[in-house]
N, C-alpha and C positions, 0 to 999 in steps of 0.2 A: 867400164861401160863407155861405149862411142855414140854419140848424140849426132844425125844427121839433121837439120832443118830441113824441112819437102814447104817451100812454097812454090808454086808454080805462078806466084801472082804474089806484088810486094804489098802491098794495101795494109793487110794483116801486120808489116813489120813496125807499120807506124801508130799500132795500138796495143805493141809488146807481144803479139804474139804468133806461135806460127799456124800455119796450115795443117801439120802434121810432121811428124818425128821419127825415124826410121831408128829406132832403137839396137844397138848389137852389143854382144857380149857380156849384159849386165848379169848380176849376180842373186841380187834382193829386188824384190819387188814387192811397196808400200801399198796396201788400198784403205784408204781414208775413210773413214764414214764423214756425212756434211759433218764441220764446223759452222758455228754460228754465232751470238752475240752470247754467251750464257758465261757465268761464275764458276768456280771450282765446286761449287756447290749444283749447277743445272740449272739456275733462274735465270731466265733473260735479264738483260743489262739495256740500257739507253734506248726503250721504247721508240717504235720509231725514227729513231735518225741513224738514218743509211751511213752517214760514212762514222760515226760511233762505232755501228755494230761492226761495218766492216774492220774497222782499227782491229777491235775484241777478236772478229771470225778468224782474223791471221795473226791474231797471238798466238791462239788457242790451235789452227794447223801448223803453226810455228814449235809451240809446244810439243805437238804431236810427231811432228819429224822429229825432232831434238830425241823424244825417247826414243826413237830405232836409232841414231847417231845418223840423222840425215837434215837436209834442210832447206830451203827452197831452191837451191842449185839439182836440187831429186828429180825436183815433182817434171812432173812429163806432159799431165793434164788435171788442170785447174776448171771444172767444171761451177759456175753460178748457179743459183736459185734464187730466184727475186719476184717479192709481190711489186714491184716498183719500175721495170727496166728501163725507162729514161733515168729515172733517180738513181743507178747504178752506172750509167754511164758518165752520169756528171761524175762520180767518184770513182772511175775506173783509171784514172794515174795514180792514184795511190797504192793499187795494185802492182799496175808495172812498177814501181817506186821501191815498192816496198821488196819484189827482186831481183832489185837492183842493175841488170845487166842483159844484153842482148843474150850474154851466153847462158843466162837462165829460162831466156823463154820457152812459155807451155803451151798446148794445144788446148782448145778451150770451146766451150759450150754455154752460151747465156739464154735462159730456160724461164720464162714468168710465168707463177704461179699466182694462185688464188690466196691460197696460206701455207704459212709454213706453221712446225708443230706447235708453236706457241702463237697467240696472234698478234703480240707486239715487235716482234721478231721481222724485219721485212729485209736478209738477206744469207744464205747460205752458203758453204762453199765447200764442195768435195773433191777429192786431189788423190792422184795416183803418182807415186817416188819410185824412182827405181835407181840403182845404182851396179 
């Protein structure tokens, strides 16, 4: 698979991510349902604190790539959900951090809601891989 980055405008490179990604040749394509703060079991984890759950939400899509044999070098678009979104932007280098590399960045979407499916839960995150 060939990863083009489409920025027409560099703003976006300096918060890890692109504009959009001209995709060629892949093979597999991942679609995530949201990951979020929750246990192997489905209980939310660390009530309220944003960058807790965030830690959790990207074990857990970490997890989720690892079982297809894929892994945040995949994902293409990393879409947020958040009851919080300034509270998500203070913790949004741990994002980038956490994939490591210009050559992973993903197109992205930061989206505030009212609630997510549990109410201590306040951020989500749904990811599309492809390889």
């Amino acid at each position: 698979m060939e990863r083009k980055p489409i920025n027409p405008w560099s703003w976006s490179l300096k918060l890890g991510f692109d504009q959009a990604q001209l995709i060629e040749g892949r093979q597999r394509q991942l679609v995530c349902s949201g990951q979020d703060a929750v246990d192997a079991d489905g209980r939310p984890q660390h009530p309220g604190d944003m960058g807790a759950q965030l830690a959790l939400a990207l074990d857990n899509l970490k997890a989720v790539l690892a079982a297809a044999d894929m892994s945040f070098g995949h994902v293409v678009r990393l879409n947020a959900y958040t009851t919080d979104v300034d509270e998500l932007f203070k913790h949004w280098g741990s994002i980038v951090e956490r994939f490591g590399s210009p050559d992973t960045r993903f197109t992205t979407s930061v989206l505030g809601v009212s609630r997510l499916a549990a109410p201590e839960l306040v951020v989500l995150l749904e990811a599309t891989a492809a390889d």
